[in-house]
GURO-85271 format. One line per field, with one value per residue (C-alpha): residue in one letter; x, y, z. Coordinates in pm, 1 decimal. Last residue first. Layout:
! GURO-85271
residuo c(A, ...)
c1 c(X, ...)
c2 c(Y, ...)
c3 c(Z, ...)
//
This chain:
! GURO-85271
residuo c(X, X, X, X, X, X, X, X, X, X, X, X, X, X, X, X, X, X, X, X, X, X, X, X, X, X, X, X, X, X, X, X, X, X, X, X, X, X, X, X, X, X, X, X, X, X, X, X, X, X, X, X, X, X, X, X, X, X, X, X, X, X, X, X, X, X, X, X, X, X, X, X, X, X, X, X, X, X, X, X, X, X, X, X, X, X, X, X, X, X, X, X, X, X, X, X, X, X, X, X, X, X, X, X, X, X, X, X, X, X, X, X, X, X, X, X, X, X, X, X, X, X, X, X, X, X, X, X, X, X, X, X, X, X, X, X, X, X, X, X, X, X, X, X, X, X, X, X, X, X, X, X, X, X, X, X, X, X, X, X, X, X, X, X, X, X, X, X, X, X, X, X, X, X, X, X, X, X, X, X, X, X, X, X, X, X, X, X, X, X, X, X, X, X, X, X, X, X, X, X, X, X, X, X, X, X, X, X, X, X, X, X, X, X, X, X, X, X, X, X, X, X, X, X, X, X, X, X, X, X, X, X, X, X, X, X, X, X, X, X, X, X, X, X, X, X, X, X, X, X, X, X, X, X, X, X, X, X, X, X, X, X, X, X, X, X, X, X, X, X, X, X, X, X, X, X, X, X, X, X, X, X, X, X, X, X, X, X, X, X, X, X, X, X, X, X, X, X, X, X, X, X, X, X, X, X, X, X, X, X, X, X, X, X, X, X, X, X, X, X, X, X, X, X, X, X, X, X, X, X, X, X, X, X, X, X, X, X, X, X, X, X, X, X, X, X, X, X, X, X, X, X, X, X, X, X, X, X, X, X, X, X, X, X, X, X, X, X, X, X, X, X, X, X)
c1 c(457.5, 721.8, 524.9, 779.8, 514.6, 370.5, 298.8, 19.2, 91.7, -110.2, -473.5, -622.3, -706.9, -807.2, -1141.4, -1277.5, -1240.9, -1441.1, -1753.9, -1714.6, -1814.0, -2015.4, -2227.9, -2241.5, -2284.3, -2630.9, -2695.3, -2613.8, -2725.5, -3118.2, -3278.9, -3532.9, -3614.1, -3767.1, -3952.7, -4138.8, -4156.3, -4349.6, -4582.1, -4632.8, -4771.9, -4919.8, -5132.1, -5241.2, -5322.0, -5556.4, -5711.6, -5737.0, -5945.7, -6100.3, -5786.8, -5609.5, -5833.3, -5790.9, -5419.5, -5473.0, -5720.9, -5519.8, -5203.5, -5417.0, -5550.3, -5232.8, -5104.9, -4753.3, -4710.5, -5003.3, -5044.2, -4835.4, -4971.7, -4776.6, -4604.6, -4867.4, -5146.6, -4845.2, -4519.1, -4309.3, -3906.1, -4015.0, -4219.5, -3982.7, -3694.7, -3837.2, -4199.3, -4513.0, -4566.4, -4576.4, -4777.2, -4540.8, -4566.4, -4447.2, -4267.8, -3952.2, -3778.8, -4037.5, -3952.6, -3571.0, -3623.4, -3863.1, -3633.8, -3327.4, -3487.6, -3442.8, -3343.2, -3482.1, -3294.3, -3523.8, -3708.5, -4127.4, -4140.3, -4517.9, -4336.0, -4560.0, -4440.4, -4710.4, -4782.1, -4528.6, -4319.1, -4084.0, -4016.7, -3890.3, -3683.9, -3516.0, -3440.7, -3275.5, -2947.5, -2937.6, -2985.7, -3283.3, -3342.1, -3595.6, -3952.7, -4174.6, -4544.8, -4868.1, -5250.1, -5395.0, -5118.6, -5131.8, -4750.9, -4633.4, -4671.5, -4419.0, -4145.5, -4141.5, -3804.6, -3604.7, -3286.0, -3324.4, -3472.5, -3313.1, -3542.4, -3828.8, -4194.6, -4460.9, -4821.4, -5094.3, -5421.0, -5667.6, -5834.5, -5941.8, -5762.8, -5854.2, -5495.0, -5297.1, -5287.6, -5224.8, -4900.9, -4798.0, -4849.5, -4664.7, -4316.4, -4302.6, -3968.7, -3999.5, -4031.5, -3659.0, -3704.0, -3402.6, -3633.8, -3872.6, -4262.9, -4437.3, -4777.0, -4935.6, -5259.2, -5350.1, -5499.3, -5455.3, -5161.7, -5002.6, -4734.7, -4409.7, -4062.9, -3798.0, -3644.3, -3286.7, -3174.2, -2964.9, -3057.3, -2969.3, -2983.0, -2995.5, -2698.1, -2818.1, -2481.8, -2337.8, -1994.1, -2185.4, -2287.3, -2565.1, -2804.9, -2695.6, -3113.5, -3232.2, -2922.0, -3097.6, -3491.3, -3335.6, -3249.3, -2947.2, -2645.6, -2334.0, -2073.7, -1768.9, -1445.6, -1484.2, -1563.6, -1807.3, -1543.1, -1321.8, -1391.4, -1791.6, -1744.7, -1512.9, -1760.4, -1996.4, -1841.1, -1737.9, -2066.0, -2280.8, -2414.4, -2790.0, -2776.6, -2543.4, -2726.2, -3101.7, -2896.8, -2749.9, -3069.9, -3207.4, -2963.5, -2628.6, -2336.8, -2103.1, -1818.7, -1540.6, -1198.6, -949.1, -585.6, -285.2, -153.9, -183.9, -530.5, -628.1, -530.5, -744.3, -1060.9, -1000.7, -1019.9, -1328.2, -1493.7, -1432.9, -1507.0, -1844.0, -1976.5, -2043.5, -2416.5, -2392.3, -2387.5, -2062.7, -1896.5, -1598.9, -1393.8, -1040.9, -909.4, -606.6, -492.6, -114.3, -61.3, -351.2, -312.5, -59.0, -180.2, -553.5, -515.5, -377.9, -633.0, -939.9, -807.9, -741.6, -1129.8, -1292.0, -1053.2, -1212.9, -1573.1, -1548.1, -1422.2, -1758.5, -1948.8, -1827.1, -1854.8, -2221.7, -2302.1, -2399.8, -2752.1, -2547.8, -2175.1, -2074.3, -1815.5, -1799.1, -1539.7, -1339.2, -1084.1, -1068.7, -893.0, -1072.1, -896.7, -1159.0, -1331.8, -1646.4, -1708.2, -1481.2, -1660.2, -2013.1, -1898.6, -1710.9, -2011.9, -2272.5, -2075.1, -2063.5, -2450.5, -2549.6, -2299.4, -2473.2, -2859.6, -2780.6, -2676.6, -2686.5, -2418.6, -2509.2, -2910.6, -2763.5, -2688.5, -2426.0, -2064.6, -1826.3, -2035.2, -1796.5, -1885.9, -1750.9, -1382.2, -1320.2, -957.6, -1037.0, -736.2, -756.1, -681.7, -355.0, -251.9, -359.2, -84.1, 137.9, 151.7, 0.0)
c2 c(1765.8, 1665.0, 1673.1, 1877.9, 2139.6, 2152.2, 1898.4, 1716.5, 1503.4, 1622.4, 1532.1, 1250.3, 1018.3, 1257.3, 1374.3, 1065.3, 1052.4, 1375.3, 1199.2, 935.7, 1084.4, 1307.7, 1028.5, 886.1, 1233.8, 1233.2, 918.5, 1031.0, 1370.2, 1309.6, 1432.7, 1090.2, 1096.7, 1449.2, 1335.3, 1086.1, 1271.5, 1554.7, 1284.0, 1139.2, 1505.1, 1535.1, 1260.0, 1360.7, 1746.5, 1578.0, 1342.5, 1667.3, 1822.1, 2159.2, 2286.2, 2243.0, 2399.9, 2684.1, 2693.6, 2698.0, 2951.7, 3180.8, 3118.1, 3201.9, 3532.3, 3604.4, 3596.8, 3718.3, 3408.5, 3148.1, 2825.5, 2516.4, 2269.1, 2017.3, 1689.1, 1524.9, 1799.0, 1969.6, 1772.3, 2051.1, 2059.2, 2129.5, 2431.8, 2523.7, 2556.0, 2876.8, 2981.7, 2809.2, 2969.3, 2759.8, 2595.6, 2313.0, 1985.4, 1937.6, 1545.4, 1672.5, 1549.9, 1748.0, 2096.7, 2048.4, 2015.1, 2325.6, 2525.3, 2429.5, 2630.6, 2459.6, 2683.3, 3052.9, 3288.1, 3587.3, 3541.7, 3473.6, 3301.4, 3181.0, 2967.4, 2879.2, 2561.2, 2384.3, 2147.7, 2330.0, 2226.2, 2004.8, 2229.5, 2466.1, 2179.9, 2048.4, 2388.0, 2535.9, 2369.0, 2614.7, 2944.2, 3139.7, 3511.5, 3651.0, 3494.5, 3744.2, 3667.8, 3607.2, 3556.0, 3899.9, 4140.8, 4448.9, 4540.9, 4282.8, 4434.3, 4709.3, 4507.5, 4559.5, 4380.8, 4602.1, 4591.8, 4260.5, 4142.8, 3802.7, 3512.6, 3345.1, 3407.3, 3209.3, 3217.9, 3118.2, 2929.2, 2834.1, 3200.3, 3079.5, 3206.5, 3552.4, 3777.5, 3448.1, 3560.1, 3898.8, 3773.2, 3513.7, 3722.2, 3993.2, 3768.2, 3625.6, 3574.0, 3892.5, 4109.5, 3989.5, 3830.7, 3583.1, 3287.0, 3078.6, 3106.4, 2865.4, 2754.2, 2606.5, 2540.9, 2276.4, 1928.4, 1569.6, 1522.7, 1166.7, 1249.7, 1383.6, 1274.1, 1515.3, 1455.4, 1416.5, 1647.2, 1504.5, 1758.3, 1823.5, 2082.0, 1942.0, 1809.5, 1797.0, 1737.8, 1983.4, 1861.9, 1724.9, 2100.1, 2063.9, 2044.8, 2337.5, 2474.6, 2082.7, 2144.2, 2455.7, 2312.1, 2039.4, 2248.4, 2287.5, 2267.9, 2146.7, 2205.2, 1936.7, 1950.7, 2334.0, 2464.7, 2678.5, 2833.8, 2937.4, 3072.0, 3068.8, 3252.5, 3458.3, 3483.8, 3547.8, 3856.3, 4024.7, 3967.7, 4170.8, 3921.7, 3864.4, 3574.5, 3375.1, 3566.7, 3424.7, 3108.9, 3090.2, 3156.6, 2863.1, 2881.8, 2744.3, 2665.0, 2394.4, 2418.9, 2129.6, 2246.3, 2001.6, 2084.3, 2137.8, 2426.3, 2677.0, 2546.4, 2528.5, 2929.6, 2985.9, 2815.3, 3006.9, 3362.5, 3253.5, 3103.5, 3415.7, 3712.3, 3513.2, 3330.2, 3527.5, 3632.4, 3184.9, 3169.3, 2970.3, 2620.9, 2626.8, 2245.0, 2227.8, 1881.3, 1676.6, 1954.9, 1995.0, 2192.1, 2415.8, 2551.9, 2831.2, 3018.4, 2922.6, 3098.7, 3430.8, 3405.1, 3361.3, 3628.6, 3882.2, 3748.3, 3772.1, 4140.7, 4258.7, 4155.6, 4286.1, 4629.5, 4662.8, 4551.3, 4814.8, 5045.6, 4967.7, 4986.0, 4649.6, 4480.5, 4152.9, 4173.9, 3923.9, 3703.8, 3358.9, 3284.2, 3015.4, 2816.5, 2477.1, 2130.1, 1830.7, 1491.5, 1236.3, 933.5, 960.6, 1117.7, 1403.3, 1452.8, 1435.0, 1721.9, 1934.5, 1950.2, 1980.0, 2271.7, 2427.2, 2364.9, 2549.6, 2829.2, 2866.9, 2817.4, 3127.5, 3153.1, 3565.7, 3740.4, 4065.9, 4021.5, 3708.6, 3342.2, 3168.6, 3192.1, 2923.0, 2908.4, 2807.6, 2981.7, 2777.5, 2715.7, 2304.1, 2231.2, 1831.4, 1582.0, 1202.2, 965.8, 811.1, 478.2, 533.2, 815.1, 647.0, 332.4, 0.0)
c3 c(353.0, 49.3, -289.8, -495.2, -576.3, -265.0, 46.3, -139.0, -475.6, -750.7, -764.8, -931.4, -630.5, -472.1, -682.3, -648.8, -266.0, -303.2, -496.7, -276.7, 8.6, -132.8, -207.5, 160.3, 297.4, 115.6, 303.2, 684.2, 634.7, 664.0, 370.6, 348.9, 684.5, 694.6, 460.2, 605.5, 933.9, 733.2, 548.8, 915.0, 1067.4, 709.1, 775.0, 1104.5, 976.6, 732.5, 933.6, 1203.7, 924.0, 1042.5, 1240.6, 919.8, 701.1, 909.7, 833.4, 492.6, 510.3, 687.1, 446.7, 153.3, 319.5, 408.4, 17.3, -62.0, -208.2, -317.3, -78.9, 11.9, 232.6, 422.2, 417.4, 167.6, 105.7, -136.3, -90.9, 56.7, -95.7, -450.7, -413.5, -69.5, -356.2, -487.9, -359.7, -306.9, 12.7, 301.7, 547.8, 735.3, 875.5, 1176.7, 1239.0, 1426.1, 1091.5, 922.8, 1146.2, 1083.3, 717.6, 731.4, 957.0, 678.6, 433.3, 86.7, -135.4, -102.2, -259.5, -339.9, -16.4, -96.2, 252.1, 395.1, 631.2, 934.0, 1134.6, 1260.0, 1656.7, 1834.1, 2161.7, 1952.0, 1715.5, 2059.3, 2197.5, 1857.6, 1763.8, 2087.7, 1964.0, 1677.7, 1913.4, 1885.2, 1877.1, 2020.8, 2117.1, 1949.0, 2048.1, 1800.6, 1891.1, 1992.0, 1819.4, 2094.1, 1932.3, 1695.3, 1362.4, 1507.1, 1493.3, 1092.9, 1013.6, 725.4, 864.7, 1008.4, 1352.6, 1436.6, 1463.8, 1665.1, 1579.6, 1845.5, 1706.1, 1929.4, 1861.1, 2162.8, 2106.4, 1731.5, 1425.1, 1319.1, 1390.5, 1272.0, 864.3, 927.1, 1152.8, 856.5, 597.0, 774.0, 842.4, 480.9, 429.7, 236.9, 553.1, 662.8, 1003.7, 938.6, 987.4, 1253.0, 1246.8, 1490.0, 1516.7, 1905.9, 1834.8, 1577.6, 1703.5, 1586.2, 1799.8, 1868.3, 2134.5, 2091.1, 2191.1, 2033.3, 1706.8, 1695.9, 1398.1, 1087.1, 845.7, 474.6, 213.8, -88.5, -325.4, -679.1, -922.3, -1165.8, -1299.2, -1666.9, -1734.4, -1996.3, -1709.8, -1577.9, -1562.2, -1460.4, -1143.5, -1079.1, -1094.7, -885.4, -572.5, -344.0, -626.8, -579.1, -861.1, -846.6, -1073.7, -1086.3, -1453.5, -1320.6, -1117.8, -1397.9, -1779.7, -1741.5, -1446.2, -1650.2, -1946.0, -1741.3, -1573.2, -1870.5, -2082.5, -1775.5, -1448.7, -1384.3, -1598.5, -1384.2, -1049.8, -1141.9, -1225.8, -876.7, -745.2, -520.2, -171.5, -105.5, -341.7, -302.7, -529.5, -549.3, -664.0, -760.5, -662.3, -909.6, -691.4, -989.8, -1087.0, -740.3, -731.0, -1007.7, -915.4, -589.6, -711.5, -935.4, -638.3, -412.4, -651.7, -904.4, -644.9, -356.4, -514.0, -514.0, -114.3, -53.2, 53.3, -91.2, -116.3, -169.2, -250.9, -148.0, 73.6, 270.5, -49.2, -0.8, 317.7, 370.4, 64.6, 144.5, 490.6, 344.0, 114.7, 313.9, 559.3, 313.6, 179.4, 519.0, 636.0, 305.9, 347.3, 786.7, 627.2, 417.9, 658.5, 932.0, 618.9, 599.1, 958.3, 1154.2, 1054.5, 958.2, 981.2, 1223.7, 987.5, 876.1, 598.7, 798.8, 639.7, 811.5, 728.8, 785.7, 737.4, 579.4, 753.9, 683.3, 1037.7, 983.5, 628.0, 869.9, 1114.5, 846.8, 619.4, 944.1, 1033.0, 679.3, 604.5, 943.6, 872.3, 575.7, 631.4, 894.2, 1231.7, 1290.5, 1476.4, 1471.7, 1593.4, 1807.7, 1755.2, 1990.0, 1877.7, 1697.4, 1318.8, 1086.6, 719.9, 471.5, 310.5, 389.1, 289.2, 269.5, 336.5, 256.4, 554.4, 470.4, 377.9, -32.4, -47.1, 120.6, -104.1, 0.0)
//
C-alpha cells in the first residue's frame, strides 16, 4: 500500500464556521449550518478536515463596518488558502452563489496553480437568477473558472435541470440530521411557529395577518433576528402572536418540539431549501408555506404540508384553518413531514459526497507543494 492510499484524505473546507451563539449581529444562517454539518459528517467519513473560515458578524452592523469585515474575510481567506492548499487533497468552498463570481473565481485559479481540484457547493435557489444577472465580462469569466470546478453542488433540482448541460453539476440538498424530540399523537392545531431571518420577504406579515382571526386556543410564536427592514411594530397588541428573540441552533429540537405547525409563507429571493422546514419534518411538523423557490419542490403539497399562493395572508389563513377543520388531514401530514424528513437526513447524502471527493483525490497532484514533500 503506497502512502498516499494509507492516509486519511485531506479536505480544505472554506464555509462559514459558526463558533458563537446566535444574536441580531451574529446571525446563524442556512450557511454556517450547512458548513458545520459539512465538516462534522466529512470528519465522520473518515476524511482529514482542514478549516478556512469565511464567517463574519456583519449583519444589521453599519455599511462600512461591513464593508471592512468583506475585506478582512477574503485577506483572511487568502492568506489561509496560501498556507493551506498543499497539505490539501481537494479544496472544497462552501458559498452563497451572489459570492460566487469574486471568491470562487479567485479560488478556481489558485487550485489550478496548486494542481488541486476544486469542489463548489453553493447554497440557496438563485445561482442562475445571479449567472444571468451578471454583464458579458463577468460570465464569461465565471464561465472561464469556477463553473468549470471539478464538483458544482447545487441545493435544488430546478438549478441542477437549468446546468443540465454542465456534466460537474450534481443535486446536493440541504440536509438535516436532527434528533427529534418525543411527541405524542396530535390531531390538534394550536401552538404555530414562524422561525427565519425576520426579513419582511420571508413572509413575516403574511404570517401575523394571517394568525390575527384564528381561534383564542391558537398562538403564534416568531423566533429570529430582527433585520434591517423587520417591521417590529406588527407585533404590538397582536392577539394571537409573540416574538420569542433570537434562537440558538441547539434550541431547535426543543422549541419544534413544543409546536404542533411551522408557518413559512417566505417569498425570499434565494430561497433553497430552508433548513427550519427540514428540521420541522424530521420533528414530524408539517409546514404551510408559500409556493416559492426551492420550498415548491421541498413541501409535498397535502402530503407533508400545504403550500399556498405568495404574498397571500388570506391564503395562508385559510390553509391553516383547514387544518384545524381536518385533524385526518393534519395527522397525515404530521407522518408525510416525518417521512420526509427521513429521506434528507445527512447520513446518506454524505455517503455520495463521500465518494464523490475521494474521487477527486485520487487525481490530484501530490500534497505537500510542488515537490510533494509535507
Amino acid at each position: 500500500m503506497t502512502g498516499k492510499e494509507s492516509r486519511a484524505p485531506r479536505i480544505l473546507l472554506i464555509a462559514p464556521i459558526q463558533k458563537t451563539g446566535a444574536s441580531d449581529t451574529n446571525v446563524v444562517g442556512g450557511n454556517k449550518v450547512i458548513a458545520d454539518e459539512q465538516a462534522r459528517e466529512l470528519g465522520a467519513h473518515g476524511f482529514e478536515v482542514d478549516i478556512i473560515d469565511t464567517s463574519g458578524s456583519v449583519t444589521n452592523l453599519p455599511a462600512w463596518k461591513i464593508k471592512a469585515h468583506r475585506l478582512a474575510r477574503f485577506l483572511r481567506v487568502v492568506r489561509g488558502v496560501a498556507r493551506k492548499l498543499w497539505r490539501a487533497d481537494v479544496a472544497l468552498l462552501s458559498i452563497a452563489s451572489y459570492s460566487a463570481l469574486s471568491l470562487a473565481s479567485f479560488l478556481w485559479v489558485v487550485c489550478k496553480i496548486a494542481r488541486r481540484p476544486l469542489a463548489l457547493r453553493i447554497s440557496g435557489g438563485d445561482l442562475m437568477v445571479d449567472y444571468l444577472g451578471y454583464g458579458a465580462f463577468a460570465r464569461w469569466l465565471a464561465d472561464q473558472t469556477y463553473m468549470r470546478s471539478s464538483l458544482v453542488y447545487v441545493q435544488t433540482q430546478r438549478l441542477r435541470h437549468s446546468f443540465e448541460n454542465r456534466d460537474n453539476f450534481k443535486w446536493l440538498p440541504n440536509t438535516r440530521s436532527m434528533e427529534a424530540p418525543a411527541r405524542t399523537g396530535r390531531d390538534r392545531v394550536e401552538k404555530l411557529v414562524f422561525v427565519a431571518r425576520l426579513h419582511m420577504d420571508k413572509g413575516l406579515a403574511e404570517a401575523l395577518e394571517a394568525c390575527r382571526h384564528l381561534p383564542e386556543n391558537c398562538h403564534l410564536n416568531v423566533f429570529g433576528p430582527g433585520m434591517s427592514d423587520t417591521d417590529f411594530s406588527l407585533f404590538e397588541d397582536h392577539p394571537r402572536a409573540t416574538y420569542g428573540g433570537v434562537l440558538d441552533p441547539a434550541e431547535m429540537p426543543r422549541v419544534l418540539g413544543e409546536h404542533d405547525l411551522l408557518v413559512y409563507p417566505s417569498y425570499y429571493r434565494s430561497e433553497g431549501y430552508p433548513g427550519a422546514i427540514l428540521e420541522a419534518f424530521q420533528c414530524g411538523l408539517p409546514v404551510v408555506a408559500a409556493k416559492w423557490g426551492g420550498v415548491a419542490e421541498l413541501v409535498e403539497h397535502e402530503e407533508s404540508g400545504l403550500l399556498v399562493e405568495p404574498r397571500s395572508a388570506v391564503a395562508v389563513e385559510a390553509a391553516i384553518k383547514r387544518l384545524l377543520d381536518e385533524p385526518g388531514l393534519y395527522r397525515r401530514l404530521c407522518e408525510g413531514a416525518r417521512r420526509r424528513g427521513d429521506y434528507f437526513r445527512s447520513a446518506n447524502w454524505y455517503d455520495r459526497v463521500a465518494a464523490d471527493l475521494r474521487s477527486l483525490c485520487r487525481k490530484q497532484a501530490p500534497r505537500g507543494g510542488p515537490n510533494g514533500h509535507d
